[in-house]
C-alpha positions as CSV (number, residue, x, y, z in Angstrom):
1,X,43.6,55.2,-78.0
2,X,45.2,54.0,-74.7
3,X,44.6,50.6,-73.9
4,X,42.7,50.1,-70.4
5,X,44.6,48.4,-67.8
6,X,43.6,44.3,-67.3
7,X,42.0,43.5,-64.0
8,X,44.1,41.7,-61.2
9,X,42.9,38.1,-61.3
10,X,42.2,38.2,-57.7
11,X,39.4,41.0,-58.7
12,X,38.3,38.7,-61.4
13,X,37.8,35.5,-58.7
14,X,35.8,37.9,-56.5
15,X,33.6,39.3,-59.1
16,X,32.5,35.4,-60.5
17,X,31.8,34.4,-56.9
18,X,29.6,37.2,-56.3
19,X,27.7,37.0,-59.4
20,X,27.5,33.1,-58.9
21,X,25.7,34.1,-55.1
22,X,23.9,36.6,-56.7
23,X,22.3,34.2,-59.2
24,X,21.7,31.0,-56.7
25,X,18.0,30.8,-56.1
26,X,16.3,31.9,-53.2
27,X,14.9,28.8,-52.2
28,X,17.9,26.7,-52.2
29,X,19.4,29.1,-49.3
30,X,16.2,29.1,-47.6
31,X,16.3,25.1,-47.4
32,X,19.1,24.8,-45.4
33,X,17.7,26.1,-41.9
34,X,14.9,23.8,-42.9
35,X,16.6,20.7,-43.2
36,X,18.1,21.6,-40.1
37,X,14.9,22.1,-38.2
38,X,13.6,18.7,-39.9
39,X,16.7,16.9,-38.3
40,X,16.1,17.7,-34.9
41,X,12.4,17.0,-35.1
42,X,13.3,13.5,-36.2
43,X,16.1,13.1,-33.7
44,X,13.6,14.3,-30.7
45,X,10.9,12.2,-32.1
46,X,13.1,9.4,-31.8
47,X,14.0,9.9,-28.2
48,X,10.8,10.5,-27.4
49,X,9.7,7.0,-28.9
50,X,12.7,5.4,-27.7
51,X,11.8,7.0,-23.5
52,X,8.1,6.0,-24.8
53,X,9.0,1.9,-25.1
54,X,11.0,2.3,-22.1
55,X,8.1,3.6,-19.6
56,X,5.6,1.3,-21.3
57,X,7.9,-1.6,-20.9
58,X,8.7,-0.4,-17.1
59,X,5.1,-0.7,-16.8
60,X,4.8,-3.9,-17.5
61,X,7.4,-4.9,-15.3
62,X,6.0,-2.8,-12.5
63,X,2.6,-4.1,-12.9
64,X,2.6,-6.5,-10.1
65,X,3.9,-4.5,-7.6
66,X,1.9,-1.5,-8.4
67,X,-1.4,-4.0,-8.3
68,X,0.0,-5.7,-5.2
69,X,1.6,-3.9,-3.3
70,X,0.6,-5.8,0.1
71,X,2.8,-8.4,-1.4
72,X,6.0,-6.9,-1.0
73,X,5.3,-5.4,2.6
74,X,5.8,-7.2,5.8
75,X,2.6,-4.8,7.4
76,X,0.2,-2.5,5.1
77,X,2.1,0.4,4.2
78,X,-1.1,2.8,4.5
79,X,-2.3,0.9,8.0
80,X,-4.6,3.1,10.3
81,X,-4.9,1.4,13.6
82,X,-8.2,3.0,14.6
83,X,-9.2,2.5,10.4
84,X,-10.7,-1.2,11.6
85,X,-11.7,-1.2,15.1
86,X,-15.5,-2.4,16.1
87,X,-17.5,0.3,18.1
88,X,-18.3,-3.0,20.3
89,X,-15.6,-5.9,20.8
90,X,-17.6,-8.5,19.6
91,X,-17.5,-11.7,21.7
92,X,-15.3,-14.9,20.4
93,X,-11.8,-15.1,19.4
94,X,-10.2,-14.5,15.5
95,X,-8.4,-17.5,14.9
96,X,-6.1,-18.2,12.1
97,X,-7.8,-20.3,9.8
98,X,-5.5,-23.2,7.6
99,X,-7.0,-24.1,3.9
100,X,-4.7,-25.5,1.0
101,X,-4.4,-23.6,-2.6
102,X,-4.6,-25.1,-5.8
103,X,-1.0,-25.9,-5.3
104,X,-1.0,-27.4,-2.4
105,X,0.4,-24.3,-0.5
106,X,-1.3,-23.2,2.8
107,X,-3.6,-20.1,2.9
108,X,-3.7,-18.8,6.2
109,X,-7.4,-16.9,6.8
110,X,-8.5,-15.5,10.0
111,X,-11.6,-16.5,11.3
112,X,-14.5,-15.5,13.5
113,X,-17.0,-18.0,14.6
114,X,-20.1,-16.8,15.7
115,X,-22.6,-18.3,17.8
116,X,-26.1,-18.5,16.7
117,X,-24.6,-16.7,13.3
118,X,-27.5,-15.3,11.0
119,X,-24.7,-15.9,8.4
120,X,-21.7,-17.4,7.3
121,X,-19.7,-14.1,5.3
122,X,-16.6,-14.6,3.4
123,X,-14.7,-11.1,3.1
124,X,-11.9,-10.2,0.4
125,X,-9.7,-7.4,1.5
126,X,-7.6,-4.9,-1.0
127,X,-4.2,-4.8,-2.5
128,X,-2.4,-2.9,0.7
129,X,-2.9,-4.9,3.6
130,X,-3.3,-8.9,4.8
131,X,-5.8,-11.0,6.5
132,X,-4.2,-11.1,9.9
133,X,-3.8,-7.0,10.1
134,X,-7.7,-6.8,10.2
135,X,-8.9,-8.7,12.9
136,X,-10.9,-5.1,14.3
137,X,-12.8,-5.4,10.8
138,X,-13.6,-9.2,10.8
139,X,-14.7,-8.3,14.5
140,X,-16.9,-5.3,13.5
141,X,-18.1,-6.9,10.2
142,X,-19.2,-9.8,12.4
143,X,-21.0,-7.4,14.7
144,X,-22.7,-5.4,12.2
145,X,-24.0,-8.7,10.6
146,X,-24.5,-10.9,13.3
147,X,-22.3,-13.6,10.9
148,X,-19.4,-16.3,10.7
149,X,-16.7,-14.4,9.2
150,X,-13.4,-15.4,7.1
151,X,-11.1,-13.1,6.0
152,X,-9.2,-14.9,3.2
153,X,-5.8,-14.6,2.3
154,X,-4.1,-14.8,-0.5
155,X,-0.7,-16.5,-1.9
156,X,2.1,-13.6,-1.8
157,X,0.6,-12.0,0.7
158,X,2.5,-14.5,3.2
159,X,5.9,-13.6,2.8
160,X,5.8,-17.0,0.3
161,X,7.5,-15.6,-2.5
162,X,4.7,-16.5,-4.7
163,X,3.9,-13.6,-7.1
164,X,-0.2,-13.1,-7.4
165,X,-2.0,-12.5,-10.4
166,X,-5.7,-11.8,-10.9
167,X,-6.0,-15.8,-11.8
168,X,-4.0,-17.1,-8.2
169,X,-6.4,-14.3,-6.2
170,X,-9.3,-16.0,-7.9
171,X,-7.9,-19.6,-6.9
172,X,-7.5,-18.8,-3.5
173,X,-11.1,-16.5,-3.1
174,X,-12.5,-20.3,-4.5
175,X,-10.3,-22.6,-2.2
176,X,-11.8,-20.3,0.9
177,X,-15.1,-20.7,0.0
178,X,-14.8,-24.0,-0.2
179,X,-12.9,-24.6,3.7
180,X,-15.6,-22.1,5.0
181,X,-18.4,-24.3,3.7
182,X,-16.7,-26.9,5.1
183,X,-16.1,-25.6,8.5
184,X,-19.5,-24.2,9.1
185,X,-21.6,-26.8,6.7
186,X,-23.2,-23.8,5.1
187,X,-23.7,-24.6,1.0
188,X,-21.4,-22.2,-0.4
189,X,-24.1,-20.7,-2.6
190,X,-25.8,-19.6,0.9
191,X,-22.0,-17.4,1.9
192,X,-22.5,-13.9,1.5
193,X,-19.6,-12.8,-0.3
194,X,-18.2,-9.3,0.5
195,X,-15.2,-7.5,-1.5
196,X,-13.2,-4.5,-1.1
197,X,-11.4,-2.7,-3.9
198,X,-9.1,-5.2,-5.3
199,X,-11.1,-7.6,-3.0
200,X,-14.2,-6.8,-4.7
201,X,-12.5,-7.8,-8.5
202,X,-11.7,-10.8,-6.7
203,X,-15.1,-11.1,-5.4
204,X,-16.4,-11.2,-9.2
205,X,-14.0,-13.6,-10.8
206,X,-15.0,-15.8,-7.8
207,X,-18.6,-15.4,-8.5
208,X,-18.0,-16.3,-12.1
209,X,-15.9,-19.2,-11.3
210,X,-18.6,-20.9,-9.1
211,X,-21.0,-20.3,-11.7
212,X,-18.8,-22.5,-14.1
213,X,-19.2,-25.5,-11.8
214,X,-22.3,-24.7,-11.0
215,X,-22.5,-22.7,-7.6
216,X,-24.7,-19.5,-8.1
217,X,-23.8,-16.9,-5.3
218,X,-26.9,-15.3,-3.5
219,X,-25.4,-12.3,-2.1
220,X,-22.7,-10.0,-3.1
221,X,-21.3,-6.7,-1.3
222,X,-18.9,-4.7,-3.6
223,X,-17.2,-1.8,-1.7
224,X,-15.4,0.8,-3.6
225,X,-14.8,-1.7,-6.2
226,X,-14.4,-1.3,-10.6
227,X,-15.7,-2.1,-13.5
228,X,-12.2,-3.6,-14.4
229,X,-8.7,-2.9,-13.3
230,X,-7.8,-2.0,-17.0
231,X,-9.9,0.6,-17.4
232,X,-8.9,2.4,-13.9
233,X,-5.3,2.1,-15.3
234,X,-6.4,3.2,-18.3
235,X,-7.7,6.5,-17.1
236,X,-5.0,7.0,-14.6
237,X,-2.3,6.1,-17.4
238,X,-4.2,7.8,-20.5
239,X,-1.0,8.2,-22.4
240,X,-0.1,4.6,-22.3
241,X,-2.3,1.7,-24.0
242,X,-2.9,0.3,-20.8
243,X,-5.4,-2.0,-22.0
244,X,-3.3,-3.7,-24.4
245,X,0.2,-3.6,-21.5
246,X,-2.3,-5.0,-18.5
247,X,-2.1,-8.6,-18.1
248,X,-4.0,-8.7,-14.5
249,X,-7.6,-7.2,-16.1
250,X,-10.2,-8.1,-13.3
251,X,-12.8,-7.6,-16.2
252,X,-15.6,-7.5,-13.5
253,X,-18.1,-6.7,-15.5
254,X,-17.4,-9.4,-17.7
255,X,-17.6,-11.4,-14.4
256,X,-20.6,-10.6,-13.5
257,X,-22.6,-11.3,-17.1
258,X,-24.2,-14.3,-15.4
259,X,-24.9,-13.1,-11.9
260,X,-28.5,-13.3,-10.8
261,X,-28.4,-13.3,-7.2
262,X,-28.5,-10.1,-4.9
263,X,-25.6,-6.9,-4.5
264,X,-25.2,-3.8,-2.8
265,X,-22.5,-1.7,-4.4
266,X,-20.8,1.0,-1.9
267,X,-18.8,3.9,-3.1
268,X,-17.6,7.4,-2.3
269,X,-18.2,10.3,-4.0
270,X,-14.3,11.5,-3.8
271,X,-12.6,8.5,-4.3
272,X,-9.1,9.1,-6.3
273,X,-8.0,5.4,-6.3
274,X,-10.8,4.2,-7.8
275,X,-13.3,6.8,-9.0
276,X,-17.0,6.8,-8.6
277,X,-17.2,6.2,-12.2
278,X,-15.5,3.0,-12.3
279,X,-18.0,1.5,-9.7
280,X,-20.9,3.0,-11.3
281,X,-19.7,1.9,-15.1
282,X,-19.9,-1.7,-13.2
283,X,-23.3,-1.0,-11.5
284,X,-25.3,0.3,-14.7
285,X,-23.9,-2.4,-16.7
286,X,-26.3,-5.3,-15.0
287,X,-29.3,-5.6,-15.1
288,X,-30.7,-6.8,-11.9
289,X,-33.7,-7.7,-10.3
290,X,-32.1,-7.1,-6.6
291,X,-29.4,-4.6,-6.6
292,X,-28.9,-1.7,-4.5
293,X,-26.2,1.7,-4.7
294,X,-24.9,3.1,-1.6
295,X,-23.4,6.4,-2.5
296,X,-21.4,8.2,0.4
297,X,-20.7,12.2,-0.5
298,X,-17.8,12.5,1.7
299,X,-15.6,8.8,2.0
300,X,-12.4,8.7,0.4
301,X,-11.1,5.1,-1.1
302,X,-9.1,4.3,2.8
303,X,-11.7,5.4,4.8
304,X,-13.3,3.8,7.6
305,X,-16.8,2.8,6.5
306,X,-19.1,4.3,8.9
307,X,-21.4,1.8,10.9
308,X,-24.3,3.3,10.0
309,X,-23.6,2.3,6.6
310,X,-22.3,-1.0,7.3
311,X,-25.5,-2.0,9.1
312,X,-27.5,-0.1,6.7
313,X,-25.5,-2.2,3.7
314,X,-26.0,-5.6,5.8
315,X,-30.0,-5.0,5.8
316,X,-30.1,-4.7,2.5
317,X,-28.7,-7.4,1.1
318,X,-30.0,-9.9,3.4
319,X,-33.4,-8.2,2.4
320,X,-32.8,-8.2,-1.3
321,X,-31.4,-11.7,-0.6
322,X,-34.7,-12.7,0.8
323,X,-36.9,-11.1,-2.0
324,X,-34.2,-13.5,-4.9
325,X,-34.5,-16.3,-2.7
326,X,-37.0,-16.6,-0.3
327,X,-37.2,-20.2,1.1
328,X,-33.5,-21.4,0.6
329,X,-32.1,-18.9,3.5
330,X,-32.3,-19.9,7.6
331,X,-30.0,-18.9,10.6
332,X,-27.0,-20.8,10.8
333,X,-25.9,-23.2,13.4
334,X,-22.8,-23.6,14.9
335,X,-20.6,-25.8,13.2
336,X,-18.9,-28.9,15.3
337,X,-16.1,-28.7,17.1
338,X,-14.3,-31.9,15.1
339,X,-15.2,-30.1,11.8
340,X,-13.6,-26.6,12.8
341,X,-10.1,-28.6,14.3
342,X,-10.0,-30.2,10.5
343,X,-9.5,-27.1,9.2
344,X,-8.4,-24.1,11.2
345,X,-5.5,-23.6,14.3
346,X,-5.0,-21.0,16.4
347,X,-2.8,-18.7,16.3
């Protein structure tokens, strides 16, 4: 019987390779895409953390320019001229107003002295602007409430290259207080504090801060002000841990634990900058005996207050005022003329 012819060797090779293929299992081709996929995951993962740290690091950074902006601007960057201006010029000149900080620095208020003054006010303005851009408003707020008003300043907002923090702004609301009862002899427990936005955080550290020597405040006015700085960030920023970045907190409600004397709280229904919600967390969380909320459906956080509500706001809290403390409160005299030169110039 013939003998069959031998297979080429290169047939051979083929035939083993293709049996070898035929017998790998399934699964081992089948993990190779998978590892592949599992390699970029980890790779985007880790750019994703590593663009993570960076933002939250920027953040922290940034922080003092985003809370204070006024700071780094010569003139408010979101001024309105007509934003401030009283319906009635109201008689007397705004002077600038010279105080020392804590450090020995000079604060530079402006100030509106009132004859026959019903009060002495002390007002805290906002991150965005500065003390001398709202002489209209110190006018008008001096109008509404027949009062003695300081607008304070504070340090970095003077061109000083001082950088503010939620601690220097509380200094500095203390240090006014302290030149305006001075100036006008009125105890400082008797100065109706009023604060705006930032201003009104600033208004509660100062209210807890006199309460830790042992001045209690009679009368507060928070307009379109938070229950803390943190927690607007916090909801504006939801994908950072804000809380844990912010250094600057104006914890107002923590502020306020120990505040017994009389507030009106004004806020708009469509504020973006700091929602409704953010007042009101800082409203329902004390419980007090005098305390009023002014709710307006249609003001926005940069929007002129209308005058109706200013007066309307002004009448309340002197009435709630009067219902806390009703013998410790009388009109105020003009202070003397040798007591105002010791502590304010004009400018």
């Amino acid at each position: 019987m013939p003998n069959e012819p031998a297979a080429h060797p290169d047939q051979s090779n083929l035939t083993d390779r293709r049996s070898e293929e035929a017998d790998r299992p399934r699964d081992q081709k089948a993990r190779q895409p998978k590892a592949s996929i599992r390699r970029r995951i980890l790779r985007t993962s880790g750019l994703l953390a590593v663009i993570y740290v960076i933002v939250c690091v920027g953040l922290v950074v940034m922080e003092t320019r985003l809370l204070f902006p006024g700071a780094y601007f010569d003139t408010s960057i979101l001024m309105d001229p007509n934003r401030f201006k009283p319906d009635h010029p109201t008689p007397g000149v705004v002077e600038t107003m010279s105080y020392p900080a804590v450090d020995g620095a000079d604060l530079e208020g402006r100030l509106l002295i009132r004859e026959d003054a019903d009060d002495v006010v002390l007002f805290l303005h906002g991150n965005g602007i500065h003390a001398d851009e709202m002489d209209d408003w110190t006018r008008r707020l001096s109008d509404s409430w027949n009062a003695t008003v300081l607008t304070a300043e504070y340090r970095g907002f003077q061109s000083d290259g001082f950088t503010p923090s939620d601690t220097s702004t509380i200094e500095d609301a203390v240090c006014a207080i302290d030149a305006l009862s001075h100036t006008t002899g009125t105890p400082v427990s008797e100065i109706m504090i009023y604060g705006r936005s930032l201003g009104g955080g600033v208004a509660c550290g100062l209210v807890a801060a006199l309460h830790e020597r042992g001045d209690s405040i009679e009368a507060l006015l928070l307009d379109r002000t938070f229950d803390s700085a943190a927690s607007v960030g916090a909801d504006r920023f939801f994908f950072l841990p804000v809380r844990w970045l912010m250094k600057n907190q104006y914890d107002s409600v923590q502020a306020l634990q120990n505040y017994e004397g009389a507030l009106v709280q004004i806020h708009g229904v469509p504020d973006r900058i700091v929602p409704r919600k953010n007042g009101r967390a800082l409203y329902d969380s004390l419980t007090l005996e005098h305390s009023d909320w002014i709710e307006l459906p249609d003001m926005f956080h940069n929007d002129r207050l209308p005058t109706k509500t200013l007066d309307q706001a002004g009448q309340k809290l002197k009435a709630l005022r009067e219902q806390a403390f009703p013998a410790t409160n009388s009109p105020v005299s003009e202070p003397d003329a040798a007591s105002n030169a010791d502590s304010s110039s004009a400018e």
